[in-house]
C-alpha positions in Angstrom: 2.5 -15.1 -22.8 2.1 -18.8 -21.2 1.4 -21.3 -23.3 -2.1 -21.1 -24.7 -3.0 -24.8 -23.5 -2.3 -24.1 -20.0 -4.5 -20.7 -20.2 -8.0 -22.3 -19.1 -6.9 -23.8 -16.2 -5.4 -20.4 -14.8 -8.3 -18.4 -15.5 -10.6 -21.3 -14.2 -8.4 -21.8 -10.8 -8.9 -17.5 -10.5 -12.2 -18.2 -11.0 -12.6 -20.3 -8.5 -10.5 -19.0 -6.1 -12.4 -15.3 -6.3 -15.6 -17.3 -5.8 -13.9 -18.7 -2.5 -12.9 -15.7 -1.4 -16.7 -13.8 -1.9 -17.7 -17.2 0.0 -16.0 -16.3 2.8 -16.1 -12.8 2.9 -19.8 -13.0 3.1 -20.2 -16.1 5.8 -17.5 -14.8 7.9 -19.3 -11.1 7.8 -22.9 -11.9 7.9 -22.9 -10.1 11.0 -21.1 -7.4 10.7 -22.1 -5.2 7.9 -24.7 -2.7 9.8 -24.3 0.4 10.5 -20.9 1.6 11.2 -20.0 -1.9 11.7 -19.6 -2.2 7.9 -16.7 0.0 7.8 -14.9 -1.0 11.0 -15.3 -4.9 11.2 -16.7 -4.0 14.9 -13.5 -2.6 16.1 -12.2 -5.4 18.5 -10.0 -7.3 15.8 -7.4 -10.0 17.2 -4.3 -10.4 16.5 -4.2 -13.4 14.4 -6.9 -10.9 11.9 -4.9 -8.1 12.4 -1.4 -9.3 11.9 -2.6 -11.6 8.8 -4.1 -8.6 6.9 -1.1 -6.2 7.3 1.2 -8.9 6.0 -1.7 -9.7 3.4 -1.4 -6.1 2.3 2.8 -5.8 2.5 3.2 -8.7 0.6 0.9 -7.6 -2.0 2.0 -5.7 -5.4 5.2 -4.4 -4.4 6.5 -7.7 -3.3 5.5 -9.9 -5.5 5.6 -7.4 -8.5 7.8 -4.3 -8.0 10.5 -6.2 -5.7 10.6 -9.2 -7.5 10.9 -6.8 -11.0 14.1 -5.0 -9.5 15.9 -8.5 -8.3 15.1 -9.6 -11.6 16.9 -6.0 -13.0 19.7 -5.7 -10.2 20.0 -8.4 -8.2 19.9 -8.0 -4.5 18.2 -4.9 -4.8 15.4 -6.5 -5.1 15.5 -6.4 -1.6 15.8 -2.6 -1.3 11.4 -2.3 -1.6 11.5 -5.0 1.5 13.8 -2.6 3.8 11.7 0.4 3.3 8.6 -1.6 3.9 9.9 -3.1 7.2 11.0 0.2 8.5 7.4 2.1 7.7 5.8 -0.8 9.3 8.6 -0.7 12.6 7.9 3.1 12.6 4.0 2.7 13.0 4.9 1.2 16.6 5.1 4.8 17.4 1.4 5.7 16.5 0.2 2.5 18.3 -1.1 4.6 21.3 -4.0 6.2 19.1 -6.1 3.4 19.5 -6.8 4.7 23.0 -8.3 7.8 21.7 -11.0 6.3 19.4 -10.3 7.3 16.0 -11.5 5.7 13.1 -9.7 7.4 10.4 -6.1 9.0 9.7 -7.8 12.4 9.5 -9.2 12.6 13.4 -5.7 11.3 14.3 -4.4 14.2 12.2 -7.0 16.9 13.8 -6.1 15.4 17.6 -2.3 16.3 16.6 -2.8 19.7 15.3 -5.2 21.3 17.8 -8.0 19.8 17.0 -8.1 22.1 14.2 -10.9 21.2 11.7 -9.0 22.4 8.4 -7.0 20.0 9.2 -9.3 17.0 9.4 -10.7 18.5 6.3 -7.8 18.8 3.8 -6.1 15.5 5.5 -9.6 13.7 4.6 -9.2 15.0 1.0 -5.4 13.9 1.0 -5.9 10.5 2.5 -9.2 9.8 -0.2 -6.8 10.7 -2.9 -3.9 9.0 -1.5 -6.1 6.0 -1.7 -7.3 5.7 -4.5 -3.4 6.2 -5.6 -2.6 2.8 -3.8 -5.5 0.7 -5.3 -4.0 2.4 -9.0 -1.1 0.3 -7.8 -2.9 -2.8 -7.1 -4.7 -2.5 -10.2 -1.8 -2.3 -12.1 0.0 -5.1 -10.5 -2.6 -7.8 -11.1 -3.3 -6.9 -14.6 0.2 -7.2 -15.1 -0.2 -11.1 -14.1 -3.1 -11.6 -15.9 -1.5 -10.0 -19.3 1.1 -12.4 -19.0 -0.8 -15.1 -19.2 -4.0 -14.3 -21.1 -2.3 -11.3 -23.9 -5.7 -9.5 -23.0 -4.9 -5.9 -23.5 -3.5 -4.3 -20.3 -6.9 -2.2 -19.2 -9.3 -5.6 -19.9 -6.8 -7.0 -16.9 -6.9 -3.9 -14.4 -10.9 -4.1 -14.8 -10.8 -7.9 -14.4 -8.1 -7.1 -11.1 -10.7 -4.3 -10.3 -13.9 -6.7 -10.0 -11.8 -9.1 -8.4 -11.5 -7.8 -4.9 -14.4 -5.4 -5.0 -17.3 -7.8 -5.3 -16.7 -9.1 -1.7 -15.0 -5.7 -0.3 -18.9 -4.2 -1.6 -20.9 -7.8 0.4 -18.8 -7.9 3.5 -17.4 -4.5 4.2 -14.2 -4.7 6.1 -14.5 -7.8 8.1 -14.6 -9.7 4.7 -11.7 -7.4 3.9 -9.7 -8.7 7.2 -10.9 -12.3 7.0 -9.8 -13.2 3.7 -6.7 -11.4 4.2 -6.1 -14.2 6.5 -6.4 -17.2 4.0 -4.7 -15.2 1.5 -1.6 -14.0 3.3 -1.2 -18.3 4.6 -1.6 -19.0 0.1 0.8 -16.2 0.1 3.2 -17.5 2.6 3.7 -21.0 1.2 3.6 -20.2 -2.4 6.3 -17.6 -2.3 8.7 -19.3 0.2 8.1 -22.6 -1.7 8.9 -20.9 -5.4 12.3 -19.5 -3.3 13.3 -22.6 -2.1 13.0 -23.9 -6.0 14.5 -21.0 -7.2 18.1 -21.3 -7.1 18.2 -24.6 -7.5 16.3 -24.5 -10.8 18.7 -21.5 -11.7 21.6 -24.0 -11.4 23.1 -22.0 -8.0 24.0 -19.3 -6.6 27.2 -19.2 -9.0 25.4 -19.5 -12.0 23.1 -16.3 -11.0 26.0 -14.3 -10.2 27.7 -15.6 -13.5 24.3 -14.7 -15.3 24.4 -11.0 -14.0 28.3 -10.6 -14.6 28.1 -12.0 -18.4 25.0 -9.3 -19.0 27.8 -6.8 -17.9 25.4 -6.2 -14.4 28.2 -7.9 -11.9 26.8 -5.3 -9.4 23.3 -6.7 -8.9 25.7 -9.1 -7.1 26.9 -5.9 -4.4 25.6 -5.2 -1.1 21.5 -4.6 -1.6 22.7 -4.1 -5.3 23.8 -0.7 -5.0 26.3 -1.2 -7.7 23.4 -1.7 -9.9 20.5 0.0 -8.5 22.5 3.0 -7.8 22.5 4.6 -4.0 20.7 7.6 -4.4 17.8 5.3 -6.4 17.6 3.1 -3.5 17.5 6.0 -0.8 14.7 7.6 -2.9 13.1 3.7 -3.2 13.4 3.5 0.5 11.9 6.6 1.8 9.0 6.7 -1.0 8.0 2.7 0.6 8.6 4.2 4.1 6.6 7.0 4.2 4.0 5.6 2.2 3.3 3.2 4.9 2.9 5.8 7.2 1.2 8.2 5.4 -1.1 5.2 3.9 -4.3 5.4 6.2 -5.1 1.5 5.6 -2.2 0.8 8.2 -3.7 3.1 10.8 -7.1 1.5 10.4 -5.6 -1.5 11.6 -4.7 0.3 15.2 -8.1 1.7 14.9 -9.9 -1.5 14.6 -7.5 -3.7 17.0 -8.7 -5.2 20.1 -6.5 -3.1 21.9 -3.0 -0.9 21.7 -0.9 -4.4 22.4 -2.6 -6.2 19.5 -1.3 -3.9 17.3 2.1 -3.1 18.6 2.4 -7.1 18.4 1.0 -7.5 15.1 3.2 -4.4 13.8 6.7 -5.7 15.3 5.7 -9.4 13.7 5.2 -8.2 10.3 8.1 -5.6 10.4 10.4 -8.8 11.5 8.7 -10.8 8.5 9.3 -8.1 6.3 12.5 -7.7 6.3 13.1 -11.4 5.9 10.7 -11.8 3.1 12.7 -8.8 1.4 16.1 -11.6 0.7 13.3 -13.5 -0.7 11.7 -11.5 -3.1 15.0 -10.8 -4.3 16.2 -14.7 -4.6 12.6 -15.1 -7.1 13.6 -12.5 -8.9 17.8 -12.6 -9.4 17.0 -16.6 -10.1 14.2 -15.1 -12.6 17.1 -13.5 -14.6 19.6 -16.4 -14.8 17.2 -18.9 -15.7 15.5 -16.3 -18.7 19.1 -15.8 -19.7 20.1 -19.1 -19.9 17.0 -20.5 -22.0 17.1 -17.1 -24.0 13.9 -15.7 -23.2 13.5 -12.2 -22.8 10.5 -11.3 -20.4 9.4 -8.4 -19.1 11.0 -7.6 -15.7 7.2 -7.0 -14.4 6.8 -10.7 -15.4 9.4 -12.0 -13.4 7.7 -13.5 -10.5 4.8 -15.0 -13.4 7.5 -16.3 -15.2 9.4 -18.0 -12.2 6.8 -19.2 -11.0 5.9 -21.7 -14.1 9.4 -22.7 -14.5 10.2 -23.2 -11.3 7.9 -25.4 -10.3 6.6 -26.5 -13.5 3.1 -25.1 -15.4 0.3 -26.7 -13.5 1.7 -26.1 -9.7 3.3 -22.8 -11.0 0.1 -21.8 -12.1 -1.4 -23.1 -8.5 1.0 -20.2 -6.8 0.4 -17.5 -9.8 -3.1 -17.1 -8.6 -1.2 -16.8 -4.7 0.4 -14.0 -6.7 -2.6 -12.3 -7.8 -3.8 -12.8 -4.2 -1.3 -10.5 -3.1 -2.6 -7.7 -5.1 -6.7 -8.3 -4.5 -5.5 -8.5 -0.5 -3.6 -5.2 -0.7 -6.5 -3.5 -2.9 -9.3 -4.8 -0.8 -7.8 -3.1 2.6 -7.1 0.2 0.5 -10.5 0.0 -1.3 -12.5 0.2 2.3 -9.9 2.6 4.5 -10.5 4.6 1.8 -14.8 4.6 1.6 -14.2 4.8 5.8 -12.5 8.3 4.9 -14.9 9.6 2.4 -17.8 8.3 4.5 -16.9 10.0 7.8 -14.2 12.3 7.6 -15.1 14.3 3.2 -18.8 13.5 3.5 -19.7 15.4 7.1 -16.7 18.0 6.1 -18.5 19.0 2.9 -22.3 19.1 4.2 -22.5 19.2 7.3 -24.1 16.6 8.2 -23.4 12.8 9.7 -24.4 9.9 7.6 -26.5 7.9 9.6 -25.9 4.8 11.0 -28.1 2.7 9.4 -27.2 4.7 6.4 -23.6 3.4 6.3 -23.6 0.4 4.2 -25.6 1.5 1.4 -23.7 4.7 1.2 -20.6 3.1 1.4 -21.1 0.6 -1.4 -22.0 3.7 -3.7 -18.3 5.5 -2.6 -16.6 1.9 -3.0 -18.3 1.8 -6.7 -16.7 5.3 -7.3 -13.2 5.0 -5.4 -12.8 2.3 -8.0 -13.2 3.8 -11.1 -11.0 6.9 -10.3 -8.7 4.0 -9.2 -8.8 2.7 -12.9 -8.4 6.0 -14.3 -5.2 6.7 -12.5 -4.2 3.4 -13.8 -3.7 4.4 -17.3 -1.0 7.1 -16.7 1.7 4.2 -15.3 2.5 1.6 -16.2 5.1 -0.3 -14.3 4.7 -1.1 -10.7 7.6 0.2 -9.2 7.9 3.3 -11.4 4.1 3.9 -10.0 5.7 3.6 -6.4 8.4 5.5 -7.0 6.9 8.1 -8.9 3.2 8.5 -7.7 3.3 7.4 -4.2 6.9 8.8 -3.9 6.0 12.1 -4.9 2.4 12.4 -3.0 2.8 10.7 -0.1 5.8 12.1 2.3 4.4 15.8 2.3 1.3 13.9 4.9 3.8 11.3 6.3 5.8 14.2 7.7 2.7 16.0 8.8 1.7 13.4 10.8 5.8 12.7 12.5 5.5 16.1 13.5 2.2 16.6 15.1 2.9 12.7 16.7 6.5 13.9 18.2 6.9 17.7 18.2 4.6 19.4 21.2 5.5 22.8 18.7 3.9 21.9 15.7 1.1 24.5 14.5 -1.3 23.2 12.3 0.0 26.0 9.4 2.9 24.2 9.7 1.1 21.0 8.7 -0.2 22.3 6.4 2.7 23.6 4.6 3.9 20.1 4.9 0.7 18.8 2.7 1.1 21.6 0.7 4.7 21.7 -0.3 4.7 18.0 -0.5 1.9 17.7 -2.7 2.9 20.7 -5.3 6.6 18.5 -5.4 4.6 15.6 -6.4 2.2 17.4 -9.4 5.6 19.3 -10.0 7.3 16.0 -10.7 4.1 14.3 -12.8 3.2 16.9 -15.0 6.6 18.6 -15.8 8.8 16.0 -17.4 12.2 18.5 -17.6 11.5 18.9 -13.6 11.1 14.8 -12.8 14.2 13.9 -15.7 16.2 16.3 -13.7 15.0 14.6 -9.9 15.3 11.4 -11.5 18.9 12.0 -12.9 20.1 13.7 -9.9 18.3 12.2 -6.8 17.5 8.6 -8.1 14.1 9.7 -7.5 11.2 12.6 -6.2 10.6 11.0 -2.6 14.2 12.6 -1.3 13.2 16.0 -2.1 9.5 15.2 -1.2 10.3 14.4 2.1 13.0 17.0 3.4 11.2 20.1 1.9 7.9 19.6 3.7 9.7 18.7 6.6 11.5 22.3 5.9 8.5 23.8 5.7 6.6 22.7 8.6 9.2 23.5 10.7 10.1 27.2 10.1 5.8 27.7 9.3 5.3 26.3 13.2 8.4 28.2 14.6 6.6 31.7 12.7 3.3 30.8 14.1 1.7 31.4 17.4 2.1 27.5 19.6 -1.1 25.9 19.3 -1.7 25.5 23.4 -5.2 23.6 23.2 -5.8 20.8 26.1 -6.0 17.2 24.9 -9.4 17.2 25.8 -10.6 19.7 24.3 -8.5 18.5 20.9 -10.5 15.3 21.7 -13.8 16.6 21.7 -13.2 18.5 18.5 -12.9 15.6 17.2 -15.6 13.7 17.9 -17.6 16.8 17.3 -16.5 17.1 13.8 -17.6 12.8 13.4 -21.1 13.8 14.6 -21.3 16.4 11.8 -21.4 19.9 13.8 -18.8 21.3 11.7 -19.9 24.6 11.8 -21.2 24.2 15.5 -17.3 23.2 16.4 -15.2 25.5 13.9 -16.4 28.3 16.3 -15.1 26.7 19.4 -11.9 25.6 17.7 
């Protein structure tokens, strides 16, 4: 915990700071939260919005928490959560071209790829909602873990804090409060994190002494290339491909196409941030190596989770420090916010008409969505409590649920063969690895101890799967235009109107 007397003025800057950010969320959104408008910020985003709030999001809990956390544990595989990041954001230049179709959620982009098959915007709808409300767990977990280190409130008091923190103005402004603080956050983000970097080493007394640090704690291969000495290979692989394909099979990235101006806006912001990302990833881990030499040398043992919190105070002393810790916390209420709303966007229009029926109606969409935003959170919170540590939730949660979709969705995007039984077996098979490896602990301590983690096997046995299921099945032959208007018959609500011409 930070010392006691420096306590107020952290929870009164947060306090201040979250009242800024509900300030402008709600001026800069005024007119755009009616109708459908709430969930889509209007749809003709530029880049400066769209490339602010997917570096906003990127450089949110995994960065500044779980990245930071492994640099402070091995070294320069702190860096290893940066790499897969930058490649899943690189890779989503290849979906780019769906703006041009007019989706508004992962699920139609799904349906379009697979026929235009509406079981498959119906169980991707369900997968995406859950997938969601996976990633705010995440966020949730990552601010509390900032707050706990500097208040010693007990761990769920801080994710219900976290929680309120970025859903008052996500629940006033809808998504263009979502997008528009993004902006100021990601620029707090940007200079607080470079500037604690710059202080880092220094502070740690060099690059020597870090490497000297590591080498006396009997860790001299945190020092190797991306760590692998320490980290281990087949941990950083599995690290790697569960970031990866959770940014593709995350739908707040593909919201972000949805809602550009146009296709070039978001190939732009996409290539920008995947550049940036792999940059800030040598970053993260300098915070979090330097973490380790200076705890080691005062002899303070910290949580690794507390690395960055801890840096940041004495790096740059307690009342600036405590300036860039709520820049820290920033990065987790700008990654929740974006998953909060993508996921009431997916419940609204793609679970809601699947289940009745029926289309919400337009003027219908704000109040509606506040009530799912209100719920999405508290299942949120509830995930929360199973994990606990921010990288072991990435690795083992999002690792394990989200390649089975990712694949689904690289095989409908760049295989013309692809049935949409074989994307489902991709969902399916990935999704029974991932309860395989949550609930039975003999099953995950052998993936663990064998594959460095569940996202290896989660990703090449649905991609098994779909493969031979579509080479068994008849080839889905259905015109793009008729996928198309599937589609945006299933928005309108005539599910069962559709399903017969489908």
């Amino acid at each position: 915990m930070l010392d006691p007397k420096y306590v107020p003025l952290f929870v009164g800057g947060f306090i201040v700071w979250i009242a800024i950010m509900i300030a402008v969320g709600y001026f800069t959104s005024r007119k755009k939260v009616s109708g459908s408008d709430f969930l889509t910020g209007g749809g003709n985003l530029s880049f400066f919005l769209i490339f602010c709030t997917v570096g906003a999001t990127m450089i949110g809990t995994g960065s500044s928490m779980g990245a930071i956390s492994n640099g402070f544990k091995a070294g320069w595989g702190g860096a290893i959560y940066g790499l897969g990041a930058s490649g899943g954001i690189l890779l989503m230049l290849l979906f780019t071209s769906a703006k041009k179709k007019g989706f508004i959620t992962m699920s139609e982009e799904a349906q379009y790829y697979y026929g235009g098959k509406s079981i498959m915007r119906k169980v991707m709808g369900f997968m995406m909602f859950v997938i969601e409300i996976i990633w705010l767990g995440n966020h949730m977990n990552g601010g509390a873990t900032y707050l706990q280190f500097v208040t010693n409130l007990p761990l769920p008091l801080c994710k219900l804090i976290t929680m309120l923190g970025f859903g008052i103005y996500v629940f006033l402004g809808g998504y263009f409060a979502v997008v528009t603080t993004d902006a100021v956050q990601f620029i707090f983000i940007l200079i607080g994190f470079i500037l604690i970097a710059f202080r880092a080493l220094p502070a740690a007394g060099g690059y020597g002494a870090v490497k000297s640090a590591f080498e006396a704690a009997g860790n001299g291969g945190a020092m190797s290339f991306y760590g692998l000495k320490s980290y281990g290979v087949l941990a950083a692989i599995a690290l790697v491909l569960s970031t990866l394909m959770g940014v593709i099979g995350t739908p707040t990235h593909r919201t972000r196409i949805y809602t550009s101006k146009d296709e070039g806006v978001a190939k732009k912001a996409f290539l920008g941030q995947g550049i940036l990302l792999f940059c800030w990833s040598f970053i993260t881990a300098i915070i979090g190596m330097s973490a380790f030499a200076i705890a080691s040398q005062k002899g303070v043992d910290i949580k690794p989770d507390h690395a960055f919190s801890f840096m940041a105070t004495e790096a740059l002393g307690p009342i600036i420090g405590l300036f860039f810790m709520i820049a820290g916390l920033s990065a987790t209420m700008s990654s929740g916010d974006s998953d909060a709303i993508s996921g009431v966007t997916i419940l609204m229009t793609d679970v809601y008409p699947a289940v009745t029926g029926k289309r919400i109606k337009d003027e219908d969409y704000p109040k509606y969505s506040r009530i799912a935003l209100i719920v999405m959170l508290a299942l949120a919170f509830f995930v929360t409590l199973f994990v606990q540590n921010v990288i072991g939730y990435i690795s083992t949660i999002v690792g394990g649920f989200l390649p089975g979709v990712a694949v689904a969705m690289f095989l409908g995007k760049l295989w013309k063969r692809v049935t949409w039984q074989g994307g489902l077996a991709c969902i399916i098979s990935g999704t029974a690895l991932g309860l395989l490896n949550l609930l039975v602990k003999p099953f995950s301590a052998f993936i663990s101890a064998n594959l460095g983690g569940i996202a290896i096997p989660a990703t090449i046995i649905p991609l098994i799967c779909g493969i031979v299921v579509s080479l068994i099945t008849p080839e889905d032959k259905t015109s793009e235009e008729d996928r198309l208007a599937q589609v945006f018959a299933d928005r309108e609500g005539k599910i069962a109107e559709a399903a017969k011409k489908a």
